[in-house]
Structure formats: C-alpha cells, structure tokens
N, C-alpha and C positions, 0 to 999 in steps of 0.2 A: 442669341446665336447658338447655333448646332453644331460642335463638333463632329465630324464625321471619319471614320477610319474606315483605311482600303485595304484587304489583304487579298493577291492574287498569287495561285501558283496552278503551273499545267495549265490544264480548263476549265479552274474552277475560281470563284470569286466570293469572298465575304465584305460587306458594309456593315459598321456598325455606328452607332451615336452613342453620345451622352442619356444617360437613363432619366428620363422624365424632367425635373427641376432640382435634380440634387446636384452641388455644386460639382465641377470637375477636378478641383482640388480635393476633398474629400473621399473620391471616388479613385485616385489616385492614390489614396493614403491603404496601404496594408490593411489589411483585415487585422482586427484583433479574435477575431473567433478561431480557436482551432482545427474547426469543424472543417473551415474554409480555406484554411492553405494547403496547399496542393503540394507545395516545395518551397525551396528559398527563390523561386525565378518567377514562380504563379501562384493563384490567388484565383477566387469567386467571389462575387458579391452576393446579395437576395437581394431585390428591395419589391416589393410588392408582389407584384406575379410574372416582376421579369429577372434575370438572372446574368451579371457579364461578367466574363471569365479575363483576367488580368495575363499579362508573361510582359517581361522586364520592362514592369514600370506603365506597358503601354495596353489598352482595352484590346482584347483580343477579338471575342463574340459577345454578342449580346444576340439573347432571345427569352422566348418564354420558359417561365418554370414548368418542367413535367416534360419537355417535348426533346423524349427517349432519341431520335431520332438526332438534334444540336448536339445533345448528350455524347452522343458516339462519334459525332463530329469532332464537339471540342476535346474528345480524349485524344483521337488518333492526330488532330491539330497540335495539340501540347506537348505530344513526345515526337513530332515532326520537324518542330522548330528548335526542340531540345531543349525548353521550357521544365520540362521535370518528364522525369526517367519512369519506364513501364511500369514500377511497383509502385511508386508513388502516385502516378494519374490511378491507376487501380484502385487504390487502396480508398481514392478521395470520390470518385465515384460511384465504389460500389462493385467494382466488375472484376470480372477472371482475368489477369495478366493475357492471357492466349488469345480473350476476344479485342486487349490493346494491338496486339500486331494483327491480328485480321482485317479490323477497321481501317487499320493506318493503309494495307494494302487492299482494302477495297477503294479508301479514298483517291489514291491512286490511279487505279485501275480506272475506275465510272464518276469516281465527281459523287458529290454532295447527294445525287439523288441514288445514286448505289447504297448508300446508307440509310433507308427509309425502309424499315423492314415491309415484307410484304407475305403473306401466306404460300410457304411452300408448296410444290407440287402442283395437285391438280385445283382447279379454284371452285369443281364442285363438291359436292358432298360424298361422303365415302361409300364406296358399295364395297357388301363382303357378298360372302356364300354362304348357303342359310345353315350347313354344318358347320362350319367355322361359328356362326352365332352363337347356333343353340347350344355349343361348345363353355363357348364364354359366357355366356347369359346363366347357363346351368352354376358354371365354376363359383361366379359371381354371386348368385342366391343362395351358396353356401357359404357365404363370407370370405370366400377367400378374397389376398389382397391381389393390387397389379401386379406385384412383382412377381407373385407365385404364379399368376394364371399365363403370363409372358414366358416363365419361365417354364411352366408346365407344355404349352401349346407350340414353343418357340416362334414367339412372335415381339414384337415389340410391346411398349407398355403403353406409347400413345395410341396405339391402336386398341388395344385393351380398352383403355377408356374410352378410346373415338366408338365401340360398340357398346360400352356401357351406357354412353352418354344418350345414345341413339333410342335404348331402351327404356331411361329413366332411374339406371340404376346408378348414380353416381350422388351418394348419399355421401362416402369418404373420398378425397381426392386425392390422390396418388402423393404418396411423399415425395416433395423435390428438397433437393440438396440448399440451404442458407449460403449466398455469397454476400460477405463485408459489404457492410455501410448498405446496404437493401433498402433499409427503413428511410433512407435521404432519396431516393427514387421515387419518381412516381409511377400510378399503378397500373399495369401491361392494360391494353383494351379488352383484354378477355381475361375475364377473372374467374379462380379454381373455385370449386362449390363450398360451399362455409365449411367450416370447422365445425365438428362433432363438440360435444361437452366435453369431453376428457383430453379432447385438443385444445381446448378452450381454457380449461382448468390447470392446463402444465405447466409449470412457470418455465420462460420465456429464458432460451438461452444467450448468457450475456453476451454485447457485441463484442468482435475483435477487438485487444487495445491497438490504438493507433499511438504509434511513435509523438512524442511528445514536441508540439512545436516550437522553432526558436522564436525567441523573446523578442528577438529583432531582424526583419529580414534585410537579408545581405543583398547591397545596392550590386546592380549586374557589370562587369567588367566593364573598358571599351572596347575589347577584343570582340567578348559576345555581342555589345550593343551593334560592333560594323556588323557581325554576323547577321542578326536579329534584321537590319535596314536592308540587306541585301536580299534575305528570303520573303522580307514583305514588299521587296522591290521600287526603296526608295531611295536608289543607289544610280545616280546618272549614268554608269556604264556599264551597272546590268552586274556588277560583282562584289563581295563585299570589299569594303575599303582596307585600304593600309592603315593598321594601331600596333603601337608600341607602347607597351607598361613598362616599368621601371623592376627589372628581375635581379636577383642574384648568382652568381656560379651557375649559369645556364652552356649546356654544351653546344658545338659548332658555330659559336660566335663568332672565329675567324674569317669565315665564310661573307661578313662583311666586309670586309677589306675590298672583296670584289664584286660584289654585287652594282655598286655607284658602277662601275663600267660599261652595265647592260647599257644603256643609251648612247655610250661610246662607240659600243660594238654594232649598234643598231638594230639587236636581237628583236627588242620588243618594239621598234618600229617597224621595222619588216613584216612581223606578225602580222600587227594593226593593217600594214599597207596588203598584205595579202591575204591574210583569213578573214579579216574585216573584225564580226564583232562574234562572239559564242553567247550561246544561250544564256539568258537570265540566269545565276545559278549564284553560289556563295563564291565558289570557284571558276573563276573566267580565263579570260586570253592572259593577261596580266601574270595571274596568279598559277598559271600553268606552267607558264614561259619562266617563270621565279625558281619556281620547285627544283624544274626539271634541271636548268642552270645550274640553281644548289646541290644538287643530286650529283651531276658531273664533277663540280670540283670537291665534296666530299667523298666520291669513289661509293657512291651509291651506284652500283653498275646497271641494274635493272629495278623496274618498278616492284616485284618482292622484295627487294633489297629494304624496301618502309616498314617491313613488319619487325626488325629489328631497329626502329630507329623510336624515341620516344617521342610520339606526335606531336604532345601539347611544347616539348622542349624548342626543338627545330620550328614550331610555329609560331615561337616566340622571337625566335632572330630573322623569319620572313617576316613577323608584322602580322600572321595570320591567326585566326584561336589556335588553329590545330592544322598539320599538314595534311593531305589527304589520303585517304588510304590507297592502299592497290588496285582494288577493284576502282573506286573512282579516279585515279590516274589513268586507267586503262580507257577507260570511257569515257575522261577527255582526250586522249589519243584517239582514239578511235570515231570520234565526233568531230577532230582537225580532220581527219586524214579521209574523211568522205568527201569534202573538196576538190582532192586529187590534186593539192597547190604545192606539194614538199618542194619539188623542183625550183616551180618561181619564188620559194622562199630561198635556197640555195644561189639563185643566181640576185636576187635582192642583194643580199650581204655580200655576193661575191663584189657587185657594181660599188658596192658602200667602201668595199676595201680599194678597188682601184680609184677612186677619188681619194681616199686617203692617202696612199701610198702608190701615188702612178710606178717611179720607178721601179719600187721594189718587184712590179709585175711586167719588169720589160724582158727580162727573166723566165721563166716559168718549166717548173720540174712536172715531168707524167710518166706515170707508172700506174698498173694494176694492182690492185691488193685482193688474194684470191684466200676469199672468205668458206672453210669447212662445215657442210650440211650433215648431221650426223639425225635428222627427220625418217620420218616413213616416205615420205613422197619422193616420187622418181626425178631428179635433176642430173643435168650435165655435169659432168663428169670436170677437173681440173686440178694441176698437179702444184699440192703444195711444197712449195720450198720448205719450209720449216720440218716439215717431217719426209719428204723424202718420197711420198705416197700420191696417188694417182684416187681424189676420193672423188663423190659429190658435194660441187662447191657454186659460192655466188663471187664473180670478179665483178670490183665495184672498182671506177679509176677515178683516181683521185689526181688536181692542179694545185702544186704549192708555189711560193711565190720565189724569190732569189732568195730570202732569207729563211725557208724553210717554214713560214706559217700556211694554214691551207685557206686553198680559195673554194674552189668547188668541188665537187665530187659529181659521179656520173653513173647509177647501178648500170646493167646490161642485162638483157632477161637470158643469156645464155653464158657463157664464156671465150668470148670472140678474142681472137688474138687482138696485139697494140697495133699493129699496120692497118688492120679495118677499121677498129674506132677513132686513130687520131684525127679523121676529116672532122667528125662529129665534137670530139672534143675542142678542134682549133675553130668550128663553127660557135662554140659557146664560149671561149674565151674570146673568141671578135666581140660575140655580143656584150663582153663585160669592160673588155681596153679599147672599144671603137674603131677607130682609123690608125692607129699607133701599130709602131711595129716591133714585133716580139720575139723573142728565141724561145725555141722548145727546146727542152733537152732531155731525152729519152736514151733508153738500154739498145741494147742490139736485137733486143722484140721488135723493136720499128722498123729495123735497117729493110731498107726499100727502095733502088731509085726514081720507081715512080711514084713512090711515097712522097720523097724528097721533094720532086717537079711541084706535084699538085700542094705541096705546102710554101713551098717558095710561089706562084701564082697565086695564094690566096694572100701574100703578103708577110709571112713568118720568116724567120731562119731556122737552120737549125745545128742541133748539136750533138753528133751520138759518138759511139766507139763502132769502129768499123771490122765488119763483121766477114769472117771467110781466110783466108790464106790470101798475105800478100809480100811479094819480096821486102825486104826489111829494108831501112835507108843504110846509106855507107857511113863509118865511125866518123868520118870527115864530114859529115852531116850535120853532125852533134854540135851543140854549144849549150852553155849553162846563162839560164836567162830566170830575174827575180821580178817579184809581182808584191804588190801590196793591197792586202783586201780584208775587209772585217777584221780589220786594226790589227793584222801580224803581219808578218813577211812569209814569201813560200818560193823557192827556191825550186829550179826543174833542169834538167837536162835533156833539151829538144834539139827533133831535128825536122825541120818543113819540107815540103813538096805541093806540087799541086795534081789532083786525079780528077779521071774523068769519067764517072758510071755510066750504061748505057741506058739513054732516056732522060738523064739528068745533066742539067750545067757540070762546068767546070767548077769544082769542091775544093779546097784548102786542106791538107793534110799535115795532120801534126804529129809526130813520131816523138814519145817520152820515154827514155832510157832507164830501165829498171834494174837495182842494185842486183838481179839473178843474170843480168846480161840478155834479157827479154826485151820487147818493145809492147806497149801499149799504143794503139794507135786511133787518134781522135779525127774524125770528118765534120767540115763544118761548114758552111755560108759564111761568116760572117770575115770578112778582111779587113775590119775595122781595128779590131782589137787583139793585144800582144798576144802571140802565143802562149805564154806564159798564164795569163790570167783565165784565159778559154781552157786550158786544162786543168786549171784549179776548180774552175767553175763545172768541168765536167768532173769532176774528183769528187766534188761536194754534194753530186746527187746522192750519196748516201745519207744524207739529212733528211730526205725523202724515205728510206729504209728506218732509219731510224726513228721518224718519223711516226713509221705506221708500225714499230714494232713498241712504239710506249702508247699510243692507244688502245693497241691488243689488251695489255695488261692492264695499263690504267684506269682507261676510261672503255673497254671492252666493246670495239666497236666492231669483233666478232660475233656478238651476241645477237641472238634474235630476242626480238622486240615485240614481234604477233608470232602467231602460230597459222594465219591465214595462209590461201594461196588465190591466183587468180589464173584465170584459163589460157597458156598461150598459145601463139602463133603453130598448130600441129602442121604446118608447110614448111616452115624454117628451116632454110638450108644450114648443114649441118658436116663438118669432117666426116665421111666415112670409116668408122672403127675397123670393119674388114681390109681395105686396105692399110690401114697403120699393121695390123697383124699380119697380114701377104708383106709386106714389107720388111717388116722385122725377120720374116722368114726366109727370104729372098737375102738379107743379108746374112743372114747364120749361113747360107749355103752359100754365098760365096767365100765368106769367110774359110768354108771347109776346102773350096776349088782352091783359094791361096794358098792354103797351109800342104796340102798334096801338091800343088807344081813346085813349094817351096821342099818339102822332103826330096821328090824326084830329083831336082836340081844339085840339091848336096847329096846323091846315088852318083849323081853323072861325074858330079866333081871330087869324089873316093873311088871313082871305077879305076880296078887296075886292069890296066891292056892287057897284060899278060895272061890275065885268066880270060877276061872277056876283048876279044879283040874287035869286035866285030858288033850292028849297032844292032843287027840279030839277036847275035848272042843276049846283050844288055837288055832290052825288050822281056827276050823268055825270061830270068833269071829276076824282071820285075814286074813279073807279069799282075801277082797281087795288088800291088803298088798302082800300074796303072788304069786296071778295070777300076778302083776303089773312084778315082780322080775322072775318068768317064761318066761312071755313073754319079757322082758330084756334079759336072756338066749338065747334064741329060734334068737334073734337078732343076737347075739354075733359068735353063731356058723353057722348064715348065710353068715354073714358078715365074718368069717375067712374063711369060703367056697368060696366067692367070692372073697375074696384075693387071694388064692392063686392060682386061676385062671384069675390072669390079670401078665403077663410080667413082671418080674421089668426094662425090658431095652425097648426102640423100635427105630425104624430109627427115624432120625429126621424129614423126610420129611412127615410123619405120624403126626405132629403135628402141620405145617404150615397149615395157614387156607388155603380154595381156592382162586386161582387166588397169589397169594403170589408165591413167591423162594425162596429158601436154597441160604441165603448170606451169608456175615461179611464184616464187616467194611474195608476198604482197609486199611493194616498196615503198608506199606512204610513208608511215610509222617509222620505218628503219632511216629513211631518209630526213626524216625532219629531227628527230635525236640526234643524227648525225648533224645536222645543223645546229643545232646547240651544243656537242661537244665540241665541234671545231670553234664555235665563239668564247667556250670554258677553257681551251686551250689556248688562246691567242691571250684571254684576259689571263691567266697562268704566265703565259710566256712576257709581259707585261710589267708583271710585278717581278719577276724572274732578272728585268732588265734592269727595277728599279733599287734592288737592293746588289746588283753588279757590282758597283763603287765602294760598297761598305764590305762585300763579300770575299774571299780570298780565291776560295777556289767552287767560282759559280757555276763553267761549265761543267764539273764533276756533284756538286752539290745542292746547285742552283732549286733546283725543283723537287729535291727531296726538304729543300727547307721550306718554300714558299707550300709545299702538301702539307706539311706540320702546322703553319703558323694556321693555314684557312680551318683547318678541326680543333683549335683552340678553345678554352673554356673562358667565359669571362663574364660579368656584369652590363646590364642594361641599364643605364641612366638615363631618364627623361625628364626635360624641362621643357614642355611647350611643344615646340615644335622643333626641337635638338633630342639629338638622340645621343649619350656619352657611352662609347665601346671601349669600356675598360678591360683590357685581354690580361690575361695571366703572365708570369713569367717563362722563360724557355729551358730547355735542362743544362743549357750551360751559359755563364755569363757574354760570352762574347754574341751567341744568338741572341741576347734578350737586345745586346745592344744594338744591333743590324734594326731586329725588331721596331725600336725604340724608333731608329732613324728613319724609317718606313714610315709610320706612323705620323710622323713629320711631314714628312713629305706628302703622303695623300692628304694630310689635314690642308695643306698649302694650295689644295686643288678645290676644295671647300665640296667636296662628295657630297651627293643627295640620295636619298634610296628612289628607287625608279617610279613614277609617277605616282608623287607622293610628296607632302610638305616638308618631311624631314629632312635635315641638315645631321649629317654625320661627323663626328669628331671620336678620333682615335688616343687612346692613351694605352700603359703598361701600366698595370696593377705595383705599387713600390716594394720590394721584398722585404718583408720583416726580419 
C-alpha cells in the first residue's frame, strides 16, 4: 500500500508518497544527522537519488536529489507553513536569506512553475560592437581580471566574460562569492571553466558552523498541529480548528466568561447564514467573528489596536496559535465586506432579538448619532452636539429596544434629518417585529404631522415631546399620578388634554409639571396606557443618549474602520446652504428693524409736550432715529426678496468645490464591526445583570466591574475536552466574592466555547 499526501494552496498543488520500500515508520522517525535538520518542526531525508522533506511529523515533498528547482520550492514551502524560520531553511540549504523571501513571493505570485529558473533576457546569443570587443579582448590578453576590465570599461562582469567566453579566453573564471552549505547542492547546468593550479592547490575554506542540533526534537504543539491541518486543508470548514493547551498566568482570560454567549447572541450564526463560507485560509468566518468579539469587549478599539497586544498570549484564550495581525485582520474585513451583506447581517441579529425578547421591542427608541469626519474628502456637513460645531460628519441612526439594548442600526450616505428617514426606519423594524404593533419614541427632530399620519397608517404609535409654542394647561389640570417600571416607583405630576394637528388624528396630550414651574409637554397615540408610565417611558429615552455616548468611548463606534470611499449619488437633493445664510441674515435685520421701533417707542413715551408739542416737531427732533429704522426696512424687504429667489433644495454636486467628488464613506466594514459591538454590548449588559443580585451599587458600577473582570489574568487547564478557567483574584475582597458567585452561576449553564468541543468551567485562583 501507497501512502499518499496532498498539499494544496492558491493554484498550486503538491502529491507526494512513501519513498520506495522503506518503512513509514522509520521515515517518520527524526533524522539523526545534523546535516538534515532544518529546525525543531522539519527535517530531510536522502535515500537513494530521492530526497523528502519532513514539517510537523508529516512528509512534506518528496522528489529527486539535485533538482535546484523542488529545492527553492521546498525552501519557500518550509517558512510558508512556518515549519522553520528564514535563517534556518537557509542555512540547511545553502542559500542567501534574501532568495528565502523571493521564492516564497514568487511562489505565490506564478505557482510551482515561476520557480524553474530559465535564462534571462534575450534567449539568443550576445552581440556587442566590435570596439567594445577589441576593448576587452585586448584588456583580457593582458591578464587583467573581470573585475578590473568591468570596472575599467563600466560595464558589467557577466558581460566581461559573456565576451571572453565568445573569444576563447576564459582560461580563469571570474571569482564568485561562497554561499553556506554549497557543497550539499547539486551542480547549476552550466558549469564555470576549471580551476587554474594555484586555485586548485589553495586549501579550501572551512564551511560555515552550523548551530548545533538538539538531541531531541521537540514533538509540535496542537495549536500548531490545527494550524499545519488547516494550511494543507484537511480541515472540513476550510479553517484551522479550535485547541486549547494547558497555560499558566496568561492575560485576557476573563474575556472567557463571554465568549459561550456568541451562539446566544447568534453572532456566528448569522455570519454563517449570511457570508456563507470564507476562503480556505488558518483564519476563517469563525475565527474572525472570535477575534473581533474579543477585541470589543477588551477595548481593543481598532484593528492597530493588535500591535500592542501579545499575539501568541490572546491566542491562547481564543484557542488559536496566535491572533492575527493588522494587516491580516484588514484583509478579512475587507474580503467580508465585498459581499455588500453588513446590512442583512444587522437585520439577522436584529430578527434573532425579536424572537427572543418580542416585548422588549414593542417599545422602540430612534435617534441619530452624528459621527465627526476630520478626512480629506469632501462630505456633508453636520452639527455636532458634543462640541457645539457645524463639521463634516456621517449620521448613522440607530433602534434600541425598551430596555436600552440595540437592535439595528441604519448608515445614510448624507445627513438627512429624522422626519425623512423614520419611514425607512419604521420599514426595517416591520421587517424585524412582523405584524405586531409598536411605539417609536423619538425627540422633537421628528415632530411632524404628517410624519405622524403616515406612521400611524403603517401600523406604529408614537411618542415624542411636542414641539413649538403651546398654551400651557390650567393648575386645576394637574394631579400627582405614580407608575411602577423596571422594579422602582416614579412619581409625576400631570396634567391631560387631547389635540389636534393639522393632517393628523386626534393625539393625547400629556402636560408634566416641572419643579421651575415649566411644563414639558408629551404627544402620543397610545390611549391605552397611564399617563404616568408614557412619561417615564418618554423620560428614559436618554438611555438611548447614553447609550451612544459609552460606545463613543468604549467601544469607539466613532472610529473609522477603512479609509475607503465610494462614488455617490452627485444629483442628491440637498438643503440649500445659501439659503440657511439669506436666512440668518434676514433675521439679524429684522432683529435690527425690532430693536429701532423699540427705541423710537420709548422717544414717544419720554416725549415732553411742552418742548415738542406737535408730531412735526417729534419727527424733525428724531430724525436720525428714524432714517436709521427706514433704511433697516428697506433691508429687510430686500433680503425677503432675495430669499425667495434662491432654491431651498439643490444637487449636491453644486456644492462640491472643484476638483473634488461626490463620495461617502465606504459602509461595509463600519457596518459589520458595528454588528459585533452591539452583540459585545448586550453579552456585557448580560453579565451586567447577572452579578446585579450580589452587587450593591450596579447601575453606578455595574460595568466598570464586569470591564475588569473580562481583562483578567488567569490559568488554562485542560483535561480532554474541558477546559478549567482558573481567574485570578480582584483588588478587593468583596469583588473577588461577586466574582466567585458569577462563576457559579455560568458554570450552572454548562458554557461551551463556539463551535468547538469544549466544555468550559469557571473557578477563582484561592488567595494565599
């Protein structure tokens, strides 16, 4: 029987067998020559006139002795698979470190047959010019050498000889430089003209030492061995597998605790149902979907964020050899996000949560969050709250549920107000609660009666603060009415009525008495429920601000993620910026026409009759006064004249300076991160809830402790197919005990890590 090995990678492929009739036990066994190990991971054999090159454990190639061409294959194969490192494949066969990374990126590049050297240039025979010859020909039957005639004529030295050889004079061959281990190579097909006698008679300088090899080689990890299965692609889902060793005091082990929820959360089924499978690779959908996870709830904010992080450490609490670096995180990002699926991943997990928690989404908070562009590329313009400032910005609108977790999110390629996008929004929240009927409850951006109509018609209620100037209710209005919601009491002093916007149903007005003697006043649909509880509920939309103001910081979901852009709509209708400026200026002038009939008016009402009796008199005597308020006038009806001859809309590409495009940010990438922090956030808010009971004051500290526990140091213990996360202690006893009860509790859940045979179990390290 024939053993046969496959290794496939790109487009290229190697087969190899068993060597002749030597056992495959044997052939497995180490070399004992030092000549032949390569590293502690790889090895070569000889037997006869064929040659097979070993890496962890398993036949790599087999081919013929001598054939320079396998040679350069099995080098750039060896440090491909990470079988032994550039200096060490060098050293073992001979060759310059430099032509190690060429090989490897030629093999890349063209495949197996890129590697077959072939005669540079032209493929006939050289022609010169007969002065150039007789140049060198002369230099040359003076003895001089290559180097001096190259050097003298400024020309090359292969050339040199390529004319000497032409003429017969190539008696001495040009000295070339000795590279290690030479004499273990066999010999190029064109061979340099013999040696002279006194080359002959030199003694022979000794080879390089070679590092001395160990005695025993070191059997390969299973970390490496998943790795190793995956790149020769004997891995059923195309990546390498999940292995855990048995480590000690290794950092971000807390970061287990949540990890068992991925399946909960339905992260990495949604992937699956929607990106399908990614390319063959060590690194797959899996092992992406893991990382990136990890990354969110250790406040790894971006993917440089890895270069500070110690790879082989954190690849040992995924399961994986090593995480992966930036550049290849980037380019699985950017390998998902060719798809163009971010979206239908967003509304996956969104549909995953309404099955879980229908009620919680009968509910539903919306709000924009307007994200600061501080780029070279031209974008719309948007005015951030936090700073006060009018920059280039992206509004991305986010759905949370009644309890403050998020559902979905929604980019916009420009920055539309909330009254345009809520149809579009209340369209993908159908598609996520069905037929079920919901409250929105939004800010005074929405306030709209036609807003209202067409939301009420598609089935919704709704919920906002009512926007504008309205008589206030009478004190007799008032009564003090109590609510009970998310386990406290909330106390109000309302007062009802009912209004009637123009274009919308009759609304339910709810008037809350404010300790400055003010009214906040709430509009709603819903006549089902106390007033009382509908103004707490609209109270609590800052859960939604708050919301988006801890993943600014936390988990930095103002962050760009690519640097790309894509080409947009240059017709897009667009606010008018001239107008908003005629505007502003229109009102500074009236403002000026107020403030002079208000001066004149307190002239009229200080006039003494006795001086001025007469409204003559009063006129000359203000005459400054009133030309000033004239020509304020005269302003005012220019400027409403020039209003309303400018557009309120225009394309957008009418406001890109020259040389500029009509972009937006490419939204894949930012979109699908954002999908995973919002699943790192709910698995956060989770364990947030689960240590509630033991915790005293959890909505003040809640999640500054559950951040500490998941960046925890601790021990790996493995038995089999159990995995023991023994976590360190906390800085003060009473954390360690919360800790402890935690730990309890998930064990009681019997946690597995995501598709994978391991069984997780939580313990605390016992303080000495």
């Amino acid at each position: 029987m024939c053993d046969v090995f496959l290794y496939e990678r790109g487009g290229w492929r190697v087969v190899c067998s068993a060597i002749g009739e030597t056992p495959m036990a044997e052939l497995l066994t180490p070399t004992d020559d030092p000549r032949h190990i390569i590293s502690e991971r790889a090895w070569f054999r000889d037997e006869g006139d064929l040659r097979v090159v070993f890496a962890y454990g398993l036949p790599l190639l087999q081919y013929e002795r001598g054939d320079r061409a396998m040679d350069r294959f099995a080098v750039a194969l060896l440090t491909d698979v990470d079988a032994a490192g550039v200096e060490e494949t060098a050293a073992a066969f001979g060759v310059h470190r430099a032509s190690v990374g060429r090989w490897r990126a030629i093999l890349h590049k063209g495949g197996v047959a890129a590697l077959m050297k072939c005669k540079p240039g032209p493929k006939g025979p050289h022609t010169f010019g007969p002065a150039i010859r007789r140049q060198v020909i002369a230099l040359r039957k003076d003895a001089e050498a290559y180097d001096a005639i190259a050097a003298h004529l400024g020309m090359s030295k292969g050339l040199v000889y390529a004319i000497c050889a032409q003429a017969g004079l190539t008696q001495e061959p040009p000295s070339e430089p000795t590279l290690p281990g030479l004499d273990r190579l066999p010999a190029p097909p064109v061979l340099p003209p013999p040696r002279t006698s006194a080359d002959v008679d030199a003694p022979a300088a000794p080879p390089p030492s070679k590092p001395s090899a160990p005695t025993q080689m070191s059997i390969p990890s299973s970390r490496e061995a998943a790795r190793v299965e995956a790149q020769l692609k004997l891995t059923p889902d195309g990546e390498a597998r999940t292995c855990f060793e048995t480590s000690c005091d290794v950092r971000h082990v807390g970061v287990l605790l949540a990890l068992p929820m991925l399946p909960e959360l339905g992260l990495i089924d949604a992937a699956r149902a929607v990106y399908g499978r990614m390319r063959d690779a060590v690194y797959g959908l899996r092992a992406t979907i893991v990382v990136l996870f990890a990354m969110a709830l250790l406040r790894i904010k971006r993917a440089e964020g890895l270069k500070g992080i110690f790879p082989d450490a954190l690849g040992r609490v995924l399961g994986l050899l090593r995480v992966p670096e930036m550049k290849t995180l980037r380019r699985k990002l950017a390998e998902l996000s060719l798809a163009k699926k971010a979206h239908e991943l967003v509304m996956w997990l969104a549909r995953r949560r309404g099955e879980e928690a229908p009620r919680a989404l009968g509910l539903l908070y919306v709000d924009g969050h307007v994200r600061p562009y501080y780029g070279k590329k031209w974008l719309p313009k948007g005015f951030i709250s936090s700073r006060k400032q009018v920059l280039p910005a992206i509004t991305d609108y986010w759905v949370n549920d009644r309890d403050g977790q998020p559902v979905l999110v929604l980019p916009t390629e420009a920055n539309p107000g909330l009254v345009k996008v809520l149809p579009e929004i209340a369209a993908a929240v159908r598609e996520v609660i069905g037929k079920r009927r919901a409250t929105i409850v939004f800010d005074r951006g929405g306030w709209s009666p036609e807003l209202f109509a067409k939301l009420l018609s598609l089935g919704f209620d709704v919920l906002t603060y009512r926007k504008g100037r309205v008589r206030p209710l009478p004190r007799s209005a008032f009564h003090e009415e109590t609510t009970h919601a998310d386990g406290r009491r909330h106390t109000y002093r309302l007062g009802e009525a009912t209004t009637r916007l123009k274009g919308a149903p009759l609304l339910r007005r709810i008037a809350v008495a404010r300790p400055d003697g003010k009214e906040t006043e709430i509009v709603t649909s819903r006549q089902d429920l106390p007033a009382a509880l509908l103004a707490y509920r609209m109270f609590e939309r800052w859960r939604q601000e708050n919301f988006f103001k801890y993943l600014k910081e936390e988990f930095a979901i103002d962050g760009l993620v690519e640097y790309a852009d894509e080409p947009a709509d240059p017709e897009r209708s667009v606010p008018n910026p001239r107008k908003a400026a005629e505007s502003a200026k229109l009102a500074e002038a009236r403002a000026d026409v107020a403030r002079l009939e208000r001066e004149l008016g307190e002239k009229v009402e200080d006039n003494a009759e006795s001086r001025r009796a007469t409204v003559r008199g009063f006129k000359i005597a203000h005459a400054q006064l009133r030309t000033q308020l004239e020509f304020a006038r005269r302003r005012v009806e220019a400027l409403e004249e020039s209003l309303r001859a400018i557009p309120a809309r225009v394309a957008v590409k009418e406001l890109v300076p020259p040389g500029e495009q009509v972009v937006k940010l490419a939204p894949e990438q930012k979109l699908l991160t954002d999908a995973v922090k919002m699943a790192a956030y709910r698995a956060e808010s989770k364990l947030v809830e689960m240590v509630r009971p033991h915790f005293a004051r959890t909505d003040d500290e809640g999640r500054i402790f559950v951040k500490e526990v998941l960046d925890l140091c601790g021990d790996l213990e493995v038995d089999g197919d159990e995995v023991r996360v023994v976590l360190q202690p906390m800085s003060a006893p009473r954390f360690t005990r919360v800790l402890e009860t935690l730990c309890k509790e998930l064990n009681d859940l019997q946690p597995r890590f995501p598709e994978s045979p391991y069984r997780l179990r939580y313990a605390v390290r016992a303080v000495e």
